[in-house]
GUDREN-834382 format. One record per atom (N, C-alpha, C, O): x, y, z; residue number from 1. Coordinates in steps of 0.2 Angstrom, whole numbers, plus 5000, padded with zeros to 4 digits. Layout:
BEGIN
     x     y     z   nr
     X     Y     Z  NUM
...
This chain:
BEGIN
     x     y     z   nr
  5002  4730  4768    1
  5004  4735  4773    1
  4997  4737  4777    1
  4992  4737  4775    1
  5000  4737  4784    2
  4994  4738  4787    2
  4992  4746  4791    2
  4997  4749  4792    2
  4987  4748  4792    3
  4983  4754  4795    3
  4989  4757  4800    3
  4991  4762  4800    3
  4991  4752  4805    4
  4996  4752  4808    4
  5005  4756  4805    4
  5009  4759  4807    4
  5004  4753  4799    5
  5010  4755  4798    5
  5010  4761  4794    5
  5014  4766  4795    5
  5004  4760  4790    6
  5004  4766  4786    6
  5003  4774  4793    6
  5006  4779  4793    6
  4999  4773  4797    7
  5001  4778  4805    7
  5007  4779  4806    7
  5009  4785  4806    7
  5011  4774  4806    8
  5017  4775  4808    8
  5024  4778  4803    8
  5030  4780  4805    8
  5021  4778  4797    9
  5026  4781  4791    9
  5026  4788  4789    9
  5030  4791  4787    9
  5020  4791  4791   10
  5015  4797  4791   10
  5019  4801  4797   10
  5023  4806  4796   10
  5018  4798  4803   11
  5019  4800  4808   11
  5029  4802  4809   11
  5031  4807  4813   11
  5033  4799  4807   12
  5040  4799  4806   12
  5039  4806  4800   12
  5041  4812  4802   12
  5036  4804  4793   13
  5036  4806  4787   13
  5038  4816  4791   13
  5043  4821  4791   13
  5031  4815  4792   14
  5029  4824  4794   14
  5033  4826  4801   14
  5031  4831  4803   14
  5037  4822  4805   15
  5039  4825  4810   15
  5034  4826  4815   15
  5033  4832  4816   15
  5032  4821  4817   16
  5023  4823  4823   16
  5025  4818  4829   16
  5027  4813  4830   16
  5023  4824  4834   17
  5022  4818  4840   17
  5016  4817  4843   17
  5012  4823  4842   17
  5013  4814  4846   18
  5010  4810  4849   18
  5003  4816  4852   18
  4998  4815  4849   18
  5004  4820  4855   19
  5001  4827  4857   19
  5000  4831  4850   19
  4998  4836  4852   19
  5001  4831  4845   20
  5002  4834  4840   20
  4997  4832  4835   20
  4994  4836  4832   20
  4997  4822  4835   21
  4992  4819  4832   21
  4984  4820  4835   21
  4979  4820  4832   21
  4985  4820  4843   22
  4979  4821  4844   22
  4973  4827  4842   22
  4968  4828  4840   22
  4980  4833  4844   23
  4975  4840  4841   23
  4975  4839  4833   23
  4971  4843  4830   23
  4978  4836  4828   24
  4976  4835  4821   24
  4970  4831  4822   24
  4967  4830  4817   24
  4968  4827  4828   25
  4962  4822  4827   25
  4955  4828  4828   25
  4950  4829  4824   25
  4957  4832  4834   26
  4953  4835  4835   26
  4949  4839  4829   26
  4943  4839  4829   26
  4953  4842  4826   27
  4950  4848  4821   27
  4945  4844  4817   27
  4942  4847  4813   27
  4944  4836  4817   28
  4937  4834  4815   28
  4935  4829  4819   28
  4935  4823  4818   28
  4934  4832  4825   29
  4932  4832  4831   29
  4932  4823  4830   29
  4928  4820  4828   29
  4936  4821  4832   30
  4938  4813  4832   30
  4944  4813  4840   30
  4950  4813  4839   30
  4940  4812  4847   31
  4943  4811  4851   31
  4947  4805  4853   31
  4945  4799  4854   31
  4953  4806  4853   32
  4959  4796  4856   32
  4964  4801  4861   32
  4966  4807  4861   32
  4965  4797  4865   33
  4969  4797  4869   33
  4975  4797  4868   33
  4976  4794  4863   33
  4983  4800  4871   34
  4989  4796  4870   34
  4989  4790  4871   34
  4991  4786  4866   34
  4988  4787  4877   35
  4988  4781  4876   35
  4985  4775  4870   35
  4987  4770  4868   35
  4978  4777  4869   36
  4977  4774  4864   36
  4980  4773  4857   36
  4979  4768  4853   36
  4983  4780  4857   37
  4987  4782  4849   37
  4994  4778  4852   37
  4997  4774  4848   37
  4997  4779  4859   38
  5002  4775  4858   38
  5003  4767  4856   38
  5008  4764  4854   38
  4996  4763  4857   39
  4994  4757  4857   39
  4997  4756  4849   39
  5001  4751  4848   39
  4995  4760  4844   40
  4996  4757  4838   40
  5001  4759  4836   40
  5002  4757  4830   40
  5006  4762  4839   41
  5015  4762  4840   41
  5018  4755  4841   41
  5023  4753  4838   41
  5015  4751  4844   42
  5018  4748  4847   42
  5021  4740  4842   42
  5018  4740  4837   42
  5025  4736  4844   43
  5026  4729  4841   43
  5020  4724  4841   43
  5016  4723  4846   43
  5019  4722  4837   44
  5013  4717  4834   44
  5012  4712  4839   44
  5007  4709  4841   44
  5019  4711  4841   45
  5020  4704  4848   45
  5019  4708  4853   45
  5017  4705  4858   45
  5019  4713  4853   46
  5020  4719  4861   46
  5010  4713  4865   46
  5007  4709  4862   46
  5010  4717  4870   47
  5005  4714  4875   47
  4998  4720  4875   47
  4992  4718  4878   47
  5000  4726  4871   48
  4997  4731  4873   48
  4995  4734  4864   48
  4993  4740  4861   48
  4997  4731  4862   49
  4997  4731  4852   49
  4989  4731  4850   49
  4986  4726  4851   49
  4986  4739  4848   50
  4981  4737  4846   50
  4979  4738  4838   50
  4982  4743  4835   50
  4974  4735  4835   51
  4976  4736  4827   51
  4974  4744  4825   51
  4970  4746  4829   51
  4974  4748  4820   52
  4973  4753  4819   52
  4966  4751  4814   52
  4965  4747  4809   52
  4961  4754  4817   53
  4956  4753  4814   53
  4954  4758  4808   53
  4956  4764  4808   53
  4950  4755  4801   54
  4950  4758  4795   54
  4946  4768  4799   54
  4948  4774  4797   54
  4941  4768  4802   55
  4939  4774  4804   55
  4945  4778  4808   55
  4945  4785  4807   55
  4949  4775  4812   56
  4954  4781  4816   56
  4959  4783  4810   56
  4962  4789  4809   56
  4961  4778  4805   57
  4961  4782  4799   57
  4961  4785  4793   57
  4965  4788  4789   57
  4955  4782  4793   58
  4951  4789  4789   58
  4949  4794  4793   58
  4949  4799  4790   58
  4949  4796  4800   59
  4950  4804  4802   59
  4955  4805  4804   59
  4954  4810  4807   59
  4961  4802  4803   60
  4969  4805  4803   60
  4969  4805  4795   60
  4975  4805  4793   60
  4966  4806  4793   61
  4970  4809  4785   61
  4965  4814  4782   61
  4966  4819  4778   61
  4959  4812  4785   62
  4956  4821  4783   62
  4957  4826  4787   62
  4956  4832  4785   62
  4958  4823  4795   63
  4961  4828  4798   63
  4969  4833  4794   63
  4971  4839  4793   63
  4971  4828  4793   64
  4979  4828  4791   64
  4979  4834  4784   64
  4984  4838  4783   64
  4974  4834  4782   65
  4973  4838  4775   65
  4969  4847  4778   65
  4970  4853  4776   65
  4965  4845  4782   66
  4963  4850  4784   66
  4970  4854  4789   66
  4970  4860  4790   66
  4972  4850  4791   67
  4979  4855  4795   67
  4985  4856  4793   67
  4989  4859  4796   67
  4986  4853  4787   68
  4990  4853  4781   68
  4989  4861  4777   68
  4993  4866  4777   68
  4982  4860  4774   69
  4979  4863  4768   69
  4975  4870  4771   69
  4976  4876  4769   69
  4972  4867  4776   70
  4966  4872  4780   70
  4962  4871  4778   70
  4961  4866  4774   70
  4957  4877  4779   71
  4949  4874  4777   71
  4948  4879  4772   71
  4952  4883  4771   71
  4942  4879  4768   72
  4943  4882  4762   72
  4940  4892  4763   72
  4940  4896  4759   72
  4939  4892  4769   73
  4938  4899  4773   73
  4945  4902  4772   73
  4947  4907  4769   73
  4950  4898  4777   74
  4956  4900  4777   74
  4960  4895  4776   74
  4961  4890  4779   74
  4963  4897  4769   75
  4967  4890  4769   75
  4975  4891  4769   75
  4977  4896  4767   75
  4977  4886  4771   76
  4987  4887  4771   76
  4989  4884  4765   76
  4987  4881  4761   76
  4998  4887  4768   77
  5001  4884  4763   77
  5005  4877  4768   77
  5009  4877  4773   77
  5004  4873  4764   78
  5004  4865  4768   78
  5015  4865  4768   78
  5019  4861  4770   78
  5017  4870  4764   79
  5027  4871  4765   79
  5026  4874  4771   79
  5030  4873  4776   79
  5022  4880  4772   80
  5023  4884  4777   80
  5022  4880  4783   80
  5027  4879  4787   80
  5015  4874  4784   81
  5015  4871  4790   81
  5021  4867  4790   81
  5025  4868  4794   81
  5022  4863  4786   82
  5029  4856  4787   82
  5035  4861  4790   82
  5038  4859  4794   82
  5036  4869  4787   83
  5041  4870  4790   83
  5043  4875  4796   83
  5048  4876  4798   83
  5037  4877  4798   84
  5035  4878  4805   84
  5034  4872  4811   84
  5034  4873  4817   84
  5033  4864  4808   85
  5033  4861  4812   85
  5043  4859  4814   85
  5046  4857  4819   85
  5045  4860  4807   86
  5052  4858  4807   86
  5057  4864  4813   86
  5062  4862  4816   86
  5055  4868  4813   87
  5058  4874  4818   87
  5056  4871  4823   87
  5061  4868  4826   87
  5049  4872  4826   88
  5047  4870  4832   88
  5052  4864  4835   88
  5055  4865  4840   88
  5053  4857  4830   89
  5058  4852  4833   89
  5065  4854  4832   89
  5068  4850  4836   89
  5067  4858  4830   90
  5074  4860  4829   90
  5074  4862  4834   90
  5080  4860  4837   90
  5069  4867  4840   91
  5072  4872  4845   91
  5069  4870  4849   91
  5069  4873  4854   91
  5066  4864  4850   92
  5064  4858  4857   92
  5071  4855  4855   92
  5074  4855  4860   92
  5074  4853  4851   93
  5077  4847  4853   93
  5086  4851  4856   93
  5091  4849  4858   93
  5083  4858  4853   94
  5090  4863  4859   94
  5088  4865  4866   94
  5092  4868  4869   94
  5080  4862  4870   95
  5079  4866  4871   95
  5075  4860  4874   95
  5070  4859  4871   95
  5078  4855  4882   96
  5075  4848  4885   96
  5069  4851  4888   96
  5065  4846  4889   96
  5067  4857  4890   97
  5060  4856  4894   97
  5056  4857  4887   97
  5050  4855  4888   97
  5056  4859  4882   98
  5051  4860  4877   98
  5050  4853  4874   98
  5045  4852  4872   98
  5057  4847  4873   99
  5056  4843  4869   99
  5051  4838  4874   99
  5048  4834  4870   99
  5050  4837  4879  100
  5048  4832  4884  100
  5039  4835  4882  100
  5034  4831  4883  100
  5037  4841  4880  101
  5031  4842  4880  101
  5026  4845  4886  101
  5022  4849  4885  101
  5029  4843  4891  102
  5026  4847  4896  102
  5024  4854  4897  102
  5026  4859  4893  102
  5020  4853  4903  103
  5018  4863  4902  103
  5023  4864  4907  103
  5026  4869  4905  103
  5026  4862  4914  104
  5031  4863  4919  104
  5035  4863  4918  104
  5036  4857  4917  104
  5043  4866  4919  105
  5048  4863  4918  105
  5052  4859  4924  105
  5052  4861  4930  105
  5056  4853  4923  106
  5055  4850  4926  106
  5061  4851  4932  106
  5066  4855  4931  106
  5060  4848  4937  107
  5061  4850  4945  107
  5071  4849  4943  107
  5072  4846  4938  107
  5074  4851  4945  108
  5082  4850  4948  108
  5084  4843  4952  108
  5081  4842  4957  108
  5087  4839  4950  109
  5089  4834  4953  109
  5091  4837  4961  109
  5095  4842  4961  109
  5088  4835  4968  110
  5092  4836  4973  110
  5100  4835  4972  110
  5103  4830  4968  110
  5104  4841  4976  111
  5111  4837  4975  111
  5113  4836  4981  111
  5110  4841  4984  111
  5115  4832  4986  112
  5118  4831  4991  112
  5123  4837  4992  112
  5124  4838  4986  112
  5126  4841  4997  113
  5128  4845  5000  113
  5135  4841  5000  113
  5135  4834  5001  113
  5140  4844  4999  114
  5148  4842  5004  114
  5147  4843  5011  114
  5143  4847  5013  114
  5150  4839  5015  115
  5150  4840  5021  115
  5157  4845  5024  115
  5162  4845  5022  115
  5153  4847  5029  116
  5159  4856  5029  116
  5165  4850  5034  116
  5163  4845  5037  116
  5172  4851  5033  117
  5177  4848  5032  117
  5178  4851  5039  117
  5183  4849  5041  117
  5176  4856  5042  118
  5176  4860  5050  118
  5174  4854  5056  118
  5178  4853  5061  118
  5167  4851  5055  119
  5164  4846  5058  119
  5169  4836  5056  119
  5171  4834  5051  119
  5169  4833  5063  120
  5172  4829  5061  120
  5166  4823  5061  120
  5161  4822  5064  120
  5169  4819  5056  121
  5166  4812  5054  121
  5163  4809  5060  121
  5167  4809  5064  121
  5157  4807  5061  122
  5156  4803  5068  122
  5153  4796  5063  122
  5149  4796  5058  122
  5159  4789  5067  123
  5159  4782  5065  123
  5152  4778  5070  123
  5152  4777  5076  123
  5146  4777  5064  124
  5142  4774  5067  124
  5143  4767  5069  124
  5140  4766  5075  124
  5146  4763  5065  125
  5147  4757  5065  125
  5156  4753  5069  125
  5161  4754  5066  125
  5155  4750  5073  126
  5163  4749  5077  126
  5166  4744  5072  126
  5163  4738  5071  126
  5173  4746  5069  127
  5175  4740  5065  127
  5177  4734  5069  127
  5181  4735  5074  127
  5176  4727  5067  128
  5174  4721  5070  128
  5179  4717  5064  128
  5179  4718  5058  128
  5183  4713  5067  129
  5186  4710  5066  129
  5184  4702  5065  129
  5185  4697  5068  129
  5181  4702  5060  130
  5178  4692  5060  130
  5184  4686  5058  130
  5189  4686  5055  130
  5182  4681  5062  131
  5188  4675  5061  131
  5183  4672  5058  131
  5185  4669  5053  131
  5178  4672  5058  132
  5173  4666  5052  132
  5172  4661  5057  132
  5168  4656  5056  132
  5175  4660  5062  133
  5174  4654  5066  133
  5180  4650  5067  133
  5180  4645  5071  133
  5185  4652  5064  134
  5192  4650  5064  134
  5197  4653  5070  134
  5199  4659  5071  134
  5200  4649  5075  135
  5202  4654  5080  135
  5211  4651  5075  135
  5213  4646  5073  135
  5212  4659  5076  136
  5220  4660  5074  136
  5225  4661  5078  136
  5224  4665  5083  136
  5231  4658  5077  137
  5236  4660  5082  137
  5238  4663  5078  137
  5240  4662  5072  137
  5240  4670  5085  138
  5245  4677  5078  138
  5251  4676  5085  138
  5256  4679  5085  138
């Protein structure tokens, strides 16, 4: 089993997304990118597949105890975290602008207007009759 996968079993396991792992990277100050974290999501054939290195996870897992557990000044109870994470995805996932993660909510699809049925239609195009090149007697 690889660093890869065990990322990937953890990350399902605890209900975490991608934004979620970074600030657990953070709390021992271990900066990665989304993109980079999405890298080792990816299929081993993928183009863009990077291997999970023994260090990015050895600080996702003492991160993961420290944001679990806390620190020994203030420590949690690691039911209360899992079950406060489990809410938070329960009410994004009723609730599309919180589950996409953004800070904005996202814009209204333009709708095209009905046209007022008062004005009439104007035909841009003159309908044209093609023979293909065939002359026909009618």
């Amino acid at each position: 089993m690889t660093n890869n996968d065990i990322l990937k079993k953890l990350r399902v396991a605890l209900m975490l997304r991608d934004d979620q792992i970074v600030e657990i990277l953070e709390l021992v100050d271990f900066r990665i990118s989304k993109s980079e974290l999405g890298a080792f999501f990816r299929a081993e054939d993928h183009e863009n597949y990077v291997e999970c290195g023994d260090q990015v996870l050895r600080n996702f897992l003492n991160a993961l105890v420290i944001h679990l557990r806390g620190t020994k000044e203030n420590p949690k109870n690691p039911a209360d975290v899992l079950n406060k994470n489990k809410t938070a995805i329960k009410s994004a996932s009723q609730d599309p602008e919180k589950a996409r993660g953004d800070k904005e909510p996202a814009k209204k699809p333009y709708k095209k207007q009905a046209p007022n049925k008062a004005t009439p239609k104007i035909q841009v195009v003159e309908k044209v009759r093609y023979n293909n090149g065939k002359n026909k007697k009618s």
